[in-house]
C-alpha positions as CSV (number, residue, x, y, z in Angstrom):
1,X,-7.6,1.9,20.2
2,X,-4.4,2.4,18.8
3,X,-3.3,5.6,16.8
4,X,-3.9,4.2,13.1
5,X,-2.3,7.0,11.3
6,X,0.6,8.9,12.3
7,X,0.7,12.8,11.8
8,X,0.9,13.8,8.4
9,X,4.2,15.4,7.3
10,X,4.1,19.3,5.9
11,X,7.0,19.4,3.9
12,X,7.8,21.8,1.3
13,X,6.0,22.6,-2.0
14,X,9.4,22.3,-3.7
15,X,11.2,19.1,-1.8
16,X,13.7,18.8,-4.3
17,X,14.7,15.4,-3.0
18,X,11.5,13.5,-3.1
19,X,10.4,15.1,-6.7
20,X,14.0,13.7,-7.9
21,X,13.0,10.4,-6.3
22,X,9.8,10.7,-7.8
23,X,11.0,11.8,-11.2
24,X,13.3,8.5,-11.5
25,X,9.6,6.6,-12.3
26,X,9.3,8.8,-15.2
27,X,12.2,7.7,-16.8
28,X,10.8,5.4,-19.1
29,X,8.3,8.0,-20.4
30,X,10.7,11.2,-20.6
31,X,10.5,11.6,-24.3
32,X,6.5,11.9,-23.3
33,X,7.5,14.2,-20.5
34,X,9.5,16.3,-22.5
35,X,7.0,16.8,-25.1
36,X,4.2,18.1,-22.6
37,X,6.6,20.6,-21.2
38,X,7.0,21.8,-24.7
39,X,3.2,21.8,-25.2
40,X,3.0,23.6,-22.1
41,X,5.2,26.3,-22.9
42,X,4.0,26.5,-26.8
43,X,0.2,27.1,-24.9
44,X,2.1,29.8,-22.8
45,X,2.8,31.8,-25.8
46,X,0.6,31.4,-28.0
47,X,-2.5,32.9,-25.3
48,X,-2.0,36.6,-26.0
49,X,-2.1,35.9,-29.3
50,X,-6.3,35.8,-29.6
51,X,-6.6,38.8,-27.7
52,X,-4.5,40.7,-29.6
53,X,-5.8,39.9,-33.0
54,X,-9.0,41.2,-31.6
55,X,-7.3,44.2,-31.2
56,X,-6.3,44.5,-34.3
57,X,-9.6,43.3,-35.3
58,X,-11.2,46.3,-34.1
59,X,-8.9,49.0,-34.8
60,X,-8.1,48.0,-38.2
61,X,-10.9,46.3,-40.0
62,X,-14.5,47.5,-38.1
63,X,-13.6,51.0,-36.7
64,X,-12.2,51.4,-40.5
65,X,-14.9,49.8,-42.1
66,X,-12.9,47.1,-44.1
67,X,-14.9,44.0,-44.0
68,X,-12.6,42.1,-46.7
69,X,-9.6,42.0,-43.8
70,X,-12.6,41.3,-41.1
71,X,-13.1,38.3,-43.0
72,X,-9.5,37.3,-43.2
73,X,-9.2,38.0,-39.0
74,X,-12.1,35.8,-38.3
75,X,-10.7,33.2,-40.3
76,X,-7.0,33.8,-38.5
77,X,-9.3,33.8,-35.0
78,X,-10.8,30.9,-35.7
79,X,-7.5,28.8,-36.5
80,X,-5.9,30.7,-33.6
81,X,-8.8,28.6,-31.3
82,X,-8.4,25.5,-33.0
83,X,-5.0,25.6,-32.5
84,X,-5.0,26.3,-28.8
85,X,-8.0,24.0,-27.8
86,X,-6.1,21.6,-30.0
87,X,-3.0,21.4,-27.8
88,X,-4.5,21.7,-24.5
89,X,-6.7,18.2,-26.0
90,X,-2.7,17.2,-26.8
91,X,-1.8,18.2,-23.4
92,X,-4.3,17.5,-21.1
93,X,-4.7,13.6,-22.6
94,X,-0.7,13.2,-22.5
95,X,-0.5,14.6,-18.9
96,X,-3.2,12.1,-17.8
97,X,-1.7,9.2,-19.3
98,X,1.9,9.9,-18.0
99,X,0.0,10.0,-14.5
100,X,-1.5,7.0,-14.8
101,X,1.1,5.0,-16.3
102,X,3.7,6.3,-13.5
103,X,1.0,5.1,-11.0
104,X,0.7,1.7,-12.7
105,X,4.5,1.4,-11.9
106,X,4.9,3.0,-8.1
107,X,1.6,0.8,-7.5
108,X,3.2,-2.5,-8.7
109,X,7.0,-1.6,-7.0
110,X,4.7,-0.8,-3.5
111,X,2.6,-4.1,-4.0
112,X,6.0,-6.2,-5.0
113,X,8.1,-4.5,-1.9
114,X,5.1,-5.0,0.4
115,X,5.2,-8.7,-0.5
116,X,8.6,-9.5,0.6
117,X,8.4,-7.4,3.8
118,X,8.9,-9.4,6.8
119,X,5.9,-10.4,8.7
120,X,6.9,-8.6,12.1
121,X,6.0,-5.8,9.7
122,X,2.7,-6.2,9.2
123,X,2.4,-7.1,13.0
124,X,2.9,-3.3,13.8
125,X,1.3,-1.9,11.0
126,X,-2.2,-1.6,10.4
127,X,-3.7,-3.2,7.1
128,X,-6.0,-0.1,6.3
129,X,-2.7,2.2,6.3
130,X,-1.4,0.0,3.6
131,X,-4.4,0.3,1.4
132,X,-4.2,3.7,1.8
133,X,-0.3,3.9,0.7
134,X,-1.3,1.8,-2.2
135,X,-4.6,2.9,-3.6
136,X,-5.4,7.1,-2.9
137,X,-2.0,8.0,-1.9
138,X,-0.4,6.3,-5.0
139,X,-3.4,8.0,-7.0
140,X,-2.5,11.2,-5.0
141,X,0.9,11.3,-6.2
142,X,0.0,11.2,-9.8
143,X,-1.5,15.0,-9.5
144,X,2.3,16.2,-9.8
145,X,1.9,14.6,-13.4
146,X,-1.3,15.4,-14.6
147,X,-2.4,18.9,-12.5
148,X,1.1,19.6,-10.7
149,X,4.3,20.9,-12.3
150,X,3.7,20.9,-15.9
151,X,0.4,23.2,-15.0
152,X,2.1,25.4,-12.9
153,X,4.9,26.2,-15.3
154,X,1.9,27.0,-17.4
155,X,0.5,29.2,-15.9
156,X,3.7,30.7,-14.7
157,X,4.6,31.3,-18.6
158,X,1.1,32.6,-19.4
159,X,1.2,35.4,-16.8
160,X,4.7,36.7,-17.9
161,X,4.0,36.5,-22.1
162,X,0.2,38.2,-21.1
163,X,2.1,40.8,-19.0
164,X,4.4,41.6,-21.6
165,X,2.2,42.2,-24.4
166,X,0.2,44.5,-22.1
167,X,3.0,46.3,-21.4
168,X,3.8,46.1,-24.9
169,X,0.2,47.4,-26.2
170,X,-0.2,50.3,-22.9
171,X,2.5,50.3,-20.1
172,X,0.2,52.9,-18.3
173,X,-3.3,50.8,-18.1
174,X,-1.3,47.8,-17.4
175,X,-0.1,49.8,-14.1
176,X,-3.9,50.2,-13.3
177,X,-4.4,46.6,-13.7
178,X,-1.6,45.7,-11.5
179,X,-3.2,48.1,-8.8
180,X,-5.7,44.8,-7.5
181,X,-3.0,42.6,-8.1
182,X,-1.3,42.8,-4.1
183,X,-4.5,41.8,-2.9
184,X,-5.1,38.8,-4.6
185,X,-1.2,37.9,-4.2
186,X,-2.0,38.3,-0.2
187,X,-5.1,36.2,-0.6
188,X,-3.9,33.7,-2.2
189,X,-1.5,32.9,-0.2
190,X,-3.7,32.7,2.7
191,X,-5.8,30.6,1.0
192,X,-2.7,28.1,0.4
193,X,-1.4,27.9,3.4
194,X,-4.9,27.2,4.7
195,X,-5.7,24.6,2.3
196,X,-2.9,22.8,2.6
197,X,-3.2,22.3,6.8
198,X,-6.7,21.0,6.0
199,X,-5.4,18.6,3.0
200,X,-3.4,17.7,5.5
201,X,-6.1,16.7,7.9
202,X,-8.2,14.8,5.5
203,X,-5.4,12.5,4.1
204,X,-4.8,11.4,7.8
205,X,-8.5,11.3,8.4
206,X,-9.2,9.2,5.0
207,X,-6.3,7.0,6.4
208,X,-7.7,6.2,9.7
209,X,-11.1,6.1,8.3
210,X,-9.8,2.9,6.2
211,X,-8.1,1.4,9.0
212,X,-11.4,1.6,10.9
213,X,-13.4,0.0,8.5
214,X,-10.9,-2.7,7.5
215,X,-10.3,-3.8,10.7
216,X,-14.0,-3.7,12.1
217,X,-15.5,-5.5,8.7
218,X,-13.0,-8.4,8.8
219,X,-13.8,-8.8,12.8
220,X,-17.6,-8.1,12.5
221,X,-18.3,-11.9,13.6
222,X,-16.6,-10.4,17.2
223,X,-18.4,-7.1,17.4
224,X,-21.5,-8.6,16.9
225,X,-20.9,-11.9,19.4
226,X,-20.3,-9.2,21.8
227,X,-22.8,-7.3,21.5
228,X,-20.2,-4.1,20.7
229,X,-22.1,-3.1,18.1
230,X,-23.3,0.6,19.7
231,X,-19.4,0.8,21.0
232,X,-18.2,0.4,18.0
233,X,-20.4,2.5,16.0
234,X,-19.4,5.6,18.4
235,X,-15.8,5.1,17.6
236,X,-17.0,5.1,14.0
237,X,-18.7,8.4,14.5
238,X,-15.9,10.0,16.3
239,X,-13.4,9.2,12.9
240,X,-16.2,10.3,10.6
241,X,-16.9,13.2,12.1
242,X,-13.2,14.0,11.9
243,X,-13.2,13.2,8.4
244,X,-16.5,15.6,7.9
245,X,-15.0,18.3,9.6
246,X,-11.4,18.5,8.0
247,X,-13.4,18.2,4.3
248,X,-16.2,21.0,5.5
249,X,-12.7,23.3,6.2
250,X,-11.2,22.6,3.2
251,X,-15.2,23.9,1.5
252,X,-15.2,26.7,3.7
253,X,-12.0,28.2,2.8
254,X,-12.7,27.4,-1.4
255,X,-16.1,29.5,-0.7
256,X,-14.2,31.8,1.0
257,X,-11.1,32.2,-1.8
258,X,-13.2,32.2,-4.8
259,X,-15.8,34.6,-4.7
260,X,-12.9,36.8,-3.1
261,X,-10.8,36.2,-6.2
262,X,-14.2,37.1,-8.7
263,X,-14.5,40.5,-6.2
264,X,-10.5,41.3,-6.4
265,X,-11.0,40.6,-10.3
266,X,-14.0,42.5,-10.8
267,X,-12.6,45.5,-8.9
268,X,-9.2,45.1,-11.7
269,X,-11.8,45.0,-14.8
270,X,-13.7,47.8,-13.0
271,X,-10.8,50.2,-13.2
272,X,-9.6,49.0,-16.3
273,X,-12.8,50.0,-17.9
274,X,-13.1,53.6,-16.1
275,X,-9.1,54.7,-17.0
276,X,-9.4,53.0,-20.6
277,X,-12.7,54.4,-21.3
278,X,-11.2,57.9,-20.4
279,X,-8.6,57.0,-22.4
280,X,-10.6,56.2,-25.4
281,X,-12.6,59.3,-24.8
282,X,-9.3,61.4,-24.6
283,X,-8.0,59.6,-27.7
284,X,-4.8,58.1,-26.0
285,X,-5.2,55.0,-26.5
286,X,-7.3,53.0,-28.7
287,X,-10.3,50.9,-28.6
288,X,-9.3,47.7,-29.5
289,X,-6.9,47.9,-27.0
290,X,-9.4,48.5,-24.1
291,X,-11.1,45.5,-25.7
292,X,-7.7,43.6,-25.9
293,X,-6.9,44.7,-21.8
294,X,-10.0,43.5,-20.9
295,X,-9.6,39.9,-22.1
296,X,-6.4,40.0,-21.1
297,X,-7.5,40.7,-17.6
298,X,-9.8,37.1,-17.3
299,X,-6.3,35.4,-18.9
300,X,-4.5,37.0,-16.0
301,X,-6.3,36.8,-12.8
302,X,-7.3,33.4,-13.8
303,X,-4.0,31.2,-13.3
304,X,-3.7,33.1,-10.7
305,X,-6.4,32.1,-8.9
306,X,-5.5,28.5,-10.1
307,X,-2.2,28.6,-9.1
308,X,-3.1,28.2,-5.7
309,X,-4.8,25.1,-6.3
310,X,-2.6,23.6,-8.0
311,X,0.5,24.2,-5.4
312,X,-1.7,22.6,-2.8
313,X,-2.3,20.1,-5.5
314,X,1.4,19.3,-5.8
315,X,1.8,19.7,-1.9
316,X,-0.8,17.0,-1.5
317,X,1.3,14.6,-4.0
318,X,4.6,15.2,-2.3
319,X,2.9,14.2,1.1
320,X,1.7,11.4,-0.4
321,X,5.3,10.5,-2.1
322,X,6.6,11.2,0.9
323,X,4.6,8.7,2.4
324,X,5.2,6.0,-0.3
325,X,8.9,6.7,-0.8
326,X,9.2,5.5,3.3
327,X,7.3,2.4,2.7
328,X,9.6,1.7,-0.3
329,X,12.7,2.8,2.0
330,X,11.7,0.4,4.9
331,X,14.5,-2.2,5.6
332,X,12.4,-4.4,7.1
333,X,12.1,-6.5,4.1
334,X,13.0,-10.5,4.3
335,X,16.4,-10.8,3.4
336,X,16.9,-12.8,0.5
337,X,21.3,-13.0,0.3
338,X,21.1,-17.0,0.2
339,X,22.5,-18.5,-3.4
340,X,21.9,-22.0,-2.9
341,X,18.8,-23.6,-4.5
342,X,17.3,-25.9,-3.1
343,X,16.6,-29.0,-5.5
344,X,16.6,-32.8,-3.8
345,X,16.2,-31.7,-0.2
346,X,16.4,-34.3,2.0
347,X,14.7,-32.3,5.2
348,X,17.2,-33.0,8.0
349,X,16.4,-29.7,10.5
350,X,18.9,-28.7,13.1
351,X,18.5,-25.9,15.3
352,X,21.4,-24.5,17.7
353,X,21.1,-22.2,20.6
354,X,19.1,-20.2,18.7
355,X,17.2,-17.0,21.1
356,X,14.5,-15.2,19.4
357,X,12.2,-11.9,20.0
358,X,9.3,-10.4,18.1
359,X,10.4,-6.7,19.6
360,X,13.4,-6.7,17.9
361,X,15.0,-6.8,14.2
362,X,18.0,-9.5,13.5
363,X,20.7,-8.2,15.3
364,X,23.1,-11.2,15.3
365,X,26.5,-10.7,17.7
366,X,24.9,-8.4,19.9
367,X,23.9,-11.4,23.1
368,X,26.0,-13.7,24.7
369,X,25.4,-16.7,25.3
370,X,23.0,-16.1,28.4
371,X,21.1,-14.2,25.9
372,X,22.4,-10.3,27.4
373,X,23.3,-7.7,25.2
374,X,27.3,-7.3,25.0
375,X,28.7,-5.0,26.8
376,X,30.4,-3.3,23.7
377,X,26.9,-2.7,22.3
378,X,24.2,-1.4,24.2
379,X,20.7,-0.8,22.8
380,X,18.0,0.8,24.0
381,X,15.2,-1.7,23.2
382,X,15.3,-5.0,25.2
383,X,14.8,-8.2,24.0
384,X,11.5,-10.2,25.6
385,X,12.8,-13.5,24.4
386,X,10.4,-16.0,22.7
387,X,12.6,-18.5,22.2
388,X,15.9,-19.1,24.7
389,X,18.6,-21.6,23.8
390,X,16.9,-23.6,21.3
391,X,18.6,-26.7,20.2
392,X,17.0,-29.9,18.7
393,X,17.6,-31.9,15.5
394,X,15.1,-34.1,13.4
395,X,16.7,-36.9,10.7
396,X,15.4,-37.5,7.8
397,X,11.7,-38.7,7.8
398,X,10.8,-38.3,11.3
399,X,8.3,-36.9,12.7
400,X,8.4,-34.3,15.6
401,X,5.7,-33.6,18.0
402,X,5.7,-29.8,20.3
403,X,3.9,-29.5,23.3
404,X,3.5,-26.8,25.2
405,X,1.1,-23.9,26.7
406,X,0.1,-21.4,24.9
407,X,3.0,-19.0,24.4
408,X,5.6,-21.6,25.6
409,X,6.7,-20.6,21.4
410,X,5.9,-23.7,19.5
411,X,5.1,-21.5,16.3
412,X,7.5,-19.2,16.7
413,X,10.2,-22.4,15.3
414,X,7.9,-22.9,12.6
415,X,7.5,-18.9,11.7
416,X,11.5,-19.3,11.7
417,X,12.3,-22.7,9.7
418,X,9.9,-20.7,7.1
419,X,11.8,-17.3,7.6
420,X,9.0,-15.3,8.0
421,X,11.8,-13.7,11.3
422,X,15.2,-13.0,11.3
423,X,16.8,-14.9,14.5
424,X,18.8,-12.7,17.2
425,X,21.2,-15.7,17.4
426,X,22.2,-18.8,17.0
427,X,22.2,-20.6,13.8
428,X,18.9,-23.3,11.9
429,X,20.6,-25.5,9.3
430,X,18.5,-27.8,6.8
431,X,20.9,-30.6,5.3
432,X,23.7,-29.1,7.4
433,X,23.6,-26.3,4.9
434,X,22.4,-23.2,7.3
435,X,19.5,-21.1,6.4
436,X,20.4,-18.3,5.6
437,X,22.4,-19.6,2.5
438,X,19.3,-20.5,1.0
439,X,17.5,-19.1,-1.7
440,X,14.0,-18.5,-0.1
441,X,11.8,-19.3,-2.4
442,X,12.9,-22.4,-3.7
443,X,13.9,-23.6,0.0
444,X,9.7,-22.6,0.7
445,X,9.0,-25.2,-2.7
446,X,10.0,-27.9,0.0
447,X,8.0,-27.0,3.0
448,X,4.2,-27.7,3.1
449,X,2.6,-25.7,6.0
450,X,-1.2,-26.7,7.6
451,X,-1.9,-23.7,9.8
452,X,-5.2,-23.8,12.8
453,X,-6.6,-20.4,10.9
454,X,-7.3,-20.8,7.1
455,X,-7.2,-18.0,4.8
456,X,-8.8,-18.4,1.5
457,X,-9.2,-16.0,-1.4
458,X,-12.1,-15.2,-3.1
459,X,-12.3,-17.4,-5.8
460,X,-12.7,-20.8,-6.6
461,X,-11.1,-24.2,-5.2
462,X,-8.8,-25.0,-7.6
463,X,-7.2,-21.3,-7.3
464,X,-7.0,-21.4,-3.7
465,X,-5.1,-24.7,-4.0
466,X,-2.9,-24.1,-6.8
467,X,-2.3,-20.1,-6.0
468,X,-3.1,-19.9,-9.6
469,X,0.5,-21.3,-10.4
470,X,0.3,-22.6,-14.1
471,X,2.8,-25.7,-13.4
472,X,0.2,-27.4,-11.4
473,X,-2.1,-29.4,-13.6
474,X,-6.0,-30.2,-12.7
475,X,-4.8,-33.9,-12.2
476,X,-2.3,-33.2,-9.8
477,X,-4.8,-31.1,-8.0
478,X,-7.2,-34.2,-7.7
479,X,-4.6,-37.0,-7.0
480,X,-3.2,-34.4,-3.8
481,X,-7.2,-34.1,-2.8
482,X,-7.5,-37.9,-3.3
483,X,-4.5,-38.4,-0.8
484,X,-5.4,-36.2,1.7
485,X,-9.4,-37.5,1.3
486,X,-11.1,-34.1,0.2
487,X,-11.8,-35.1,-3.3
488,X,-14.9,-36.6,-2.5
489,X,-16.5,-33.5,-0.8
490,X,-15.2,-31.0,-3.5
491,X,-16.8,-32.6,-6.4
492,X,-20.2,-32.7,-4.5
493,X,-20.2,-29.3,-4.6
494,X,-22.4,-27.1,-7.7
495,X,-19.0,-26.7,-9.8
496,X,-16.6,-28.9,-7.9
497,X,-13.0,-27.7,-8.3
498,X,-14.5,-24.8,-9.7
499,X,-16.8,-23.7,-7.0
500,X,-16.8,-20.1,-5.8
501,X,-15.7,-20.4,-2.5
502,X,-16.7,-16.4,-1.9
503,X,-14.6,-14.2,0.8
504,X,-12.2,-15.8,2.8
505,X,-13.7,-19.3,2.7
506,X,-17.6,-18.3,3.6
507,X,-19.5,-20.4,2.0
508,X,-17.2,-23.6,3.0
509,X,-17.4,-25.1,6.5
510,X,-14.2,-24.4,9.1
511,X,-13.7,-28.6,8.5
512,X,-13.8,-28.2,4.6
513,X,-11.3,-25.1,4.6
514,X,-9.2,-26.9,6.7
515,X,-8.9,-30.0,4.1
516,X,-8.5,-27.7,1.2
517,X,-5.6,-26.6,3.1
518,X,-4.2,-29.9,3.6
519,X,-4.5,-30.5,-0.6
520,X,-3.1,-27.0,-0.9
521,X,0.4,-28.2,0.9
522,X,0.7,-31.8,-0.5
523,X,0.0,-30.6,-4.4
524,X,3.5,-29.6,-3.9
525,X,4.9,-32.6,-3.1
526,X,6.8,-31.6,0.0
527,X,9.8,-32.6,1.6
528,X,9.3,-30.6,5.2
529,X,5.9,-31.0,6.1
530,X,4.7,-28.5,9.0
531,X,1.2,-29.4,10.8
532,X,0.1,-26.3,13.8
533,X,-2.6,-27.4,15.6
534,X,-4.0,-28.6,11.7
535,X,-6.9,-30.8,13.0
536,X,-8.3,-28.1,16.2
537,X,-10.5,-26.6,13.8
538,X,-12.5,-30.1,12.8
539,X,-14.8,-32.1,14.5
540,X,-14.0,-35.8,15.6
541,X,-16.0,-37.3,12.6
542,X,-13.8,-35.0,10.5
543,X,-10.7,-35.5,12.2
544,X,-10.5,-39.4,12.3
545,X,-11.0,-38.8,8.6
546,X,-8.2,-37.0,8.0
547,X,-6.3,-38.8,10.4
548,X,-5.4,-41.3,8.1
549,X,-4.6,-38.6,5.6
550,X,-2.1,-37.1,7.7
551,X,-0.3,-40.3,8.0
552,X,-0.2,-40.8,4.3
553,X,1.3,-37.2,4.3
554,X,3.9,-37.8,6.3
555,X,5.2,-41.0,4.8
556,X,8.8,-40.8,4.0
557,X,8.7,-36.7,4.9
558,X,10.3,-35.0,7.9
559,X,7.3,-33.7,9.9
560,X,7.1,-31.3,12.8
561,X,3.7,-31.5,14.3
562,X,1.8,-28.8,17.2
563,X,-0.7,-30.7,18.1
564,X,-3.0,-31.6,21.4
565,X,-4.7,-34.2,19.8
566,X,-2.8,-37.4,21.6
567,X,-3.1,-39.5,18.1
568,X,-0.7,-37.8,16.2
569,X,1.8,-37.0,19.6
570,X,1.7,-40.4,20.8
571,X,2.5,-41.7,17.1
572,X,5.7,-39.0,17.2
573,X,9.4,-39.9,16.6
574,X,10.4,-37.3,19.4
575,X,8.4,-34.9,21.3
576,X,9.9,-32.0,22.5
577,X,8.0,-30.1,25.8
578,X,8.3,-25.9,25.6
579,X,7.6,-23.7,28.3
580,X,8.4,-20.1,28.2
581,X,10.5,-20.4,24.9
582,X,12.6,-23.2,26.6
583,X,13.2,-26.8,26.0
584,X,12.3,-28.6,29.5
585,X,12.2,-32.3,28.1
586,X,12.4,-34.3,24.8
587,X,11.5,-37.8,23.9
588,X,9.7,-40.5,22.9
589,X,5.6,-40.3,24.2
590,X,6.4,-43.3,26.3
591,X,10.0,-41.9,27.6
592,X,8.7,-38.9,28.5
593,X,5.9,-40.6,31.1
594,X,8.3,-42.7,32.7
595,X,9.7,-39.4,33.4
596,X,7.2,-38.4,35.7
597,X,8.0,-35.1,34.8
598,X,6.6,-31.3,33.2
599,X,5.1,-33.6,29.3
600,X,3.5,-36.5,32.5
601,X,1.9,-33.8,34.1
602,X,0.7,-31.9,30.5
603,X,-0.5,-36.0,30.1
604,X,-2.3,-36.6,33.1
605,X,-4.3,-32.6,33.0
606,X,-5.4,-32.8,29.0
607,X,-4.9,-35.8,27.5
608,X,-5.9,-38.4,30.0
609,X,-9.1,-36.6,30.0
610,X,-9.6,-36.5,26.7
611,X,-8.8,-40.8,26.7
612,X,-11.1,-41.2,29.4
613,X,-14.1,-39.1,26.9
C-alpha cells in the first residue's frame, strides 16, 4: 500500500514566515486581536497584586489587631478576584472566538482552492489526507489563537511582574526560590522537545489512519467480494497500533513531566518555608511576606510548567499551517486566464495535434512535433503519452462515435474538451475560438456530461439533479426527466423528487442512478452533449428505454458518444477508432467496414456477437 502520509515537518517554534502568513487571516479581526494582547498583559500585572495585599493583610491589620482595615482588605481582595477571574472570562471567550472564526475562514479558502485544483491532483493524492488538511489540522492551527501566542506572552509577563515584586518584597528569599528553578528549566525542556517528536508522530498517524478508513469504507463492496476482509483488518491493526503507540508516548512523557514539576515545586516551597521561617523567627523579614512568597511560588512554577505545553501547542499549529499553507501554495490549480463567455455556443469542436500525458503538468513548447522534448529543454520526467497527434473536427449537430480498447484514450478527449487537464501541446478550439480563451465555467454551462460511474450525494433527487442551483425551477426538473423518460420512476418513489437517495445513490438501482444522471445533464439545456459508456451500467430492458431518450437528447446538439453498444455507433455521424492514444481510422459505420480494416475487425470480435445474441 502506498505511503498515505508523508513525514511530518519539525520546523521551528518561532517560523516567523508561516506565523506572518498565518497572521494575514487575522486581519479582519485585529481590533479583537489587539484587545486580547492587551487583556493579556493587563492579567500579567495585575497577578502579584492578590498576593501582596495578603501581605499587607497580615502584617498590618491581624498581626496588629485592626479588624476595621481587615474589613476594608477583604473587601479590596475580593474585587481584586473579581477583577482577574473577570478578564480571563474576557480573555479566554475572545481568544476562542478569534480561533474559531480564523478557522471558519482558512477552512472555506482550503475547501474553495481544493475545488478548482486540477483533477490529476486528486489522482496522486489521497482523499483521507485532504480531510485531514481540512478538518483537525485546520482546527490544529487555531491553538496559536486560542492556547498559543497570546498565552505564552502571558505567562511570559506573569513570571517577570511576580519576580519583581519578590525581589521587591525580599531579594534574599527570592534567591532561595530560584535555587530549584535550573532544574525545572532543564526539565522542561526535555519534556518539550520530547513532546513535540511524539506530536509529531500522532498527526502523521491520525493522517494515515483517515486515509485508511476513507479508502477501505468507500471500497468495502471489494474487500468483502474478495474475501480480504482478515487482510485488511491486519493493515488496519498495524496503523492503529501506530497511532496507539505515538499517543501512549506522548502520556508517558505528561506522567513523567508533571509529577516531576509538583516534586521540583515542592522542593522550592520546601526551602522557602525553612529560610523564611528562620527568617521570621530571627525577625528579618516578616510574616506576611513568607505568606506572600509562598503564593507567589504556585504563581511562579505554574506558567512554567505550562509553558511547555503550550510551545508544543504552538509547534503543533505551525506544523499543521505548515501543512495547509502548501495545499493553499499548490499550483496545480485549473487555470482559469480565459475572458470570453460563453453565451450562444454553437458546439463546433476541433482538435489539432494535440499530445497528452497524465505524468506531467501543461508544459506547452517543450515537444516537437514527434512528441520529443526539445533539445533546448530537457526535463527529467518523461512523458508516457495518452494521446499522440490528435486531430479531428465535429460541425455543428453531429454526433461522434469513439471506439477503442480500453486505454486506447477515448476519455482522456472528454477529460480535455471539459479541462479537467492541461494539454502538453497542440491546441482544442470550440467555435474556432480555442479553449483556453474561455471562461471555464460558463464554457462548462454548455456541456452536459453522462459518465459509466455515477456519483450521487446524499440527499434527495431533485438536489442531486439540480446541484442545489436556485435558477433551476421544479418544472424544469420534470420536463428534463420527462425527456429523458425517468419521470415516471421518480414519482413512484415514497417522496418522489424529494426522495432521500442516501449515500452515494444506495438506495437507487445502478439503472435508476444512471437516468437521474441523464436528467441531471439535459436540465441544463446543453449545447455539447458528452455520453462515456452512458448505457454500460443498464440492463437491455433499461437501455432500449432510454435509447430513445438519448436520441431526443441529441437532437440539434453536437454529441461525442463512447460507446460499445452498436445502436448508438452505427447511428453516428463519424466514428473515430483509437488505439494507443492514436487515430488509426475515421468514418462513417458503414465506411469504415468496407475498409476491412482495425474498426472491421473491432466489428466482427464484439459487435457481431452481440447482433448475433
Amino acid at each position: 500500500m502506498a505511503n498515505l502520509e508523508k513525514s511530518t515537518p519539525k520546523g521551528e517554534i518561532f517560523d516567523w514566515k508561516i506565523l506572518k502568513r498565518v497572521f494575514k487571516f487575522v486581519k479582519p479581526y485585529q481590533g479583537y486581536f489587539y484587545f486580547i494582547i492587551f487583556l493579556t498583559v493587563l492579567l500579567g500585572v495585575i497577578a502579584p497584586i492578590r498576593p501582596y495585599l495578603i501581605k499587607l493583610t497580615v502584617d498590618d491589620y491581624i498581626l496588629q489587631n485592626d479588624w476595621k482595615g481587615l474589613n476594608l482588605m477583604l473587601i479590596l481582595l475580593i474585587c481584586s478576584a473579581i477583577l482577574q477571574v473577570g478578564i480571563e472570562f474576557v480573555h479566554s471567550y475572545l481568544s476562542g472566538w478569534l480561533g474559531q472564526n480564523v478557522v471558519r475562514d482558512i477552512r472555506m479558502q482550503v475547501y474553495n482552492h481544493l475545488m478548482g485544483m486540477k483533477l490529476s491532483f486528486y489522482d496522486k493524492t489521497p482523499i483521507g489526507r485532504l480531510v485531514t488538511r481540512n478538518i483537525s489540522d485546520i482546527e490544529t492551527l487555531s491553538n496559536i489563537f486560542t492556547q498559543g501566542i497570546a498565552n505564552i506572552l502571558g505567562d511570559i509577563l506573569q513570571l517577570t511582574f511576580i519576580l519583581i515584586a519578590m525581589l521587591y518584597l525580599d531579594w534574599k528569599l527570592t534567591l532561595i526560590t530560584l535555587l530549584v528553578l535550573p532544574f525545572l528549566l532543564v526539565g522542561t525542556y526535555i519534556f518539550k522537545e520530547k513532546v513535540k517528536n511524539s506530536f509529531n508522530d500522532v498527526r502523521t498517524a491520525v493522517s494515515n489512519l483517515n486515509s485508511f478508513v476513507q479508502e477501505h469504507v468507500t471500497g468495502m463492496a471489494i474487500v468483502q467480494i474478495f474475501n480480504s476482509e482478515k487482510r485488511e483488518y491486519k493493515k488496519f491493526e498495524a496503523i492503529n497500533k501506530e497511532h496507539r503507540k505515538a499517543n501512549v508516548k506522548t502520556v508517558l512523557y505528561y506522567s513523567l513531566y508533571f509529577p516531576l514539576a509538583e516534586i521540583v515545586g515542592a522542593a522550592g516551597t520546601g526551602l522557602v518555608v525553612w529560610y523564611g521561617a528562620s527568617s521570621v523567627l530571627a525577625e528579618r523579614i516578616e510574616l506576611g511576606t513568607l505568606i506572600a512568597f509562598i503564593l507567589f511560588l504556585s504563581m511562579f512554577f505554574r506558567p512554567i510548567r505550562m509553558i511547555a505545553d503550550r510551545f508544543n501547542t504552538l509547534q503543533l499549529g505551525i506544523v499543521s499551517s505548515d501543512r495547509i499553507l502548501k495545499l493553499l501554495d499548490d499550483e496545480s490549480t485549473i487555470q482559469h486566464n480565459g475572458t470570453y463567455f460563453a453565451k450562444n455556443l454553437r458546439g463546433n469542436i476541433r482538435f489539432e495535434q494535440v499530445w497528452f500525458a497524465y505524468n506531467m503538468d501543461s508544459a506547452k513548447g517543450k515537444y516537437d512535433e514527434n512528441g520529443q522534448i526539445n533539445q533546448e529543454d530537457k526535463t527529467e520526467t518523461k512523458p508516457e503519452w495518452v494521446l499522440k497527434n490528435i486531430s479531428f473536427d465535429v460541425k455543428q449537430g453531429q454526433t461522434i462515435a469513439m471506439v477503442g480498447a480500453t486505454g486506447a484514450g477515448k476519455s482522456s478527449i472528454i477529460n480535455l474538451l471539459n479541462k479537467f487537464y492541461e494539454i502538453q501541446k497542440g491546441e482544442i478550439f470550440i467555435d474556432d475560438r480555442n479553449l483556453e480563451n474561455y471562461n471555464l465555467a460558463s464554457l462548462r454551462q454548455h456541456i452536459g456530461v453522462v459518465l459509466q460511474d455515477v456519483f450521487l450525494f446524499s440527499g434527495t433527487i431533485i438536489d442531486n439533479i439540480t446541484l442545489r442551483n436556485p435558477d433551476i425551477s421544479l418544472e424544469k426538473v420534470k420536463k428534463a426527466a420527462e425527456l429523458v423518460g425517468a419521470k415516471e420512476f421518480i414519482e413512484k418513489l415514497p417522496e418522489g423528487f424529494y426522495y432521500n437517495v442516501q449515500e452515494r445513490g444506495a438506495t437507487l438501482s445502478v439503472g435508476q442512478r444512471q437516468l437521474i444522471s441523464f436528467v441531471r445533464a439535459m436540465v441544463y439545456n446543453p449545447q455539447i452533449l458528452i455520453l462515456d459508456e452512458a448505457t454500460s451500467s443498464v440492463d437491455s430492458e433499461t437501455e432500449e428505454m432510454i435509447q430513445n431518450a438519448i436520441d431526443k437528447m441529441m437532437e440539434g446538439r453536437t454529441a461525442i458518444v463512447i460507446a460499445h453498444r452498436l445502436a448508438t455507433i452505427q447511428q453516428a455521424d463519424k466514428i473515430i477508432v483509437l488505439d494507443k492514444g492514436e487515430i488509426k481510422e475515421s468514418g462513417s459505420h458503414e465506411e469504415l467496414l468496407k475498409l476491412g480494416g482495425y474498426y472491421n475487425t473491432l466489428y466482427e470480435m464484439q459487435f457481431l456477437q452481440a447482433e448475433k445474441k
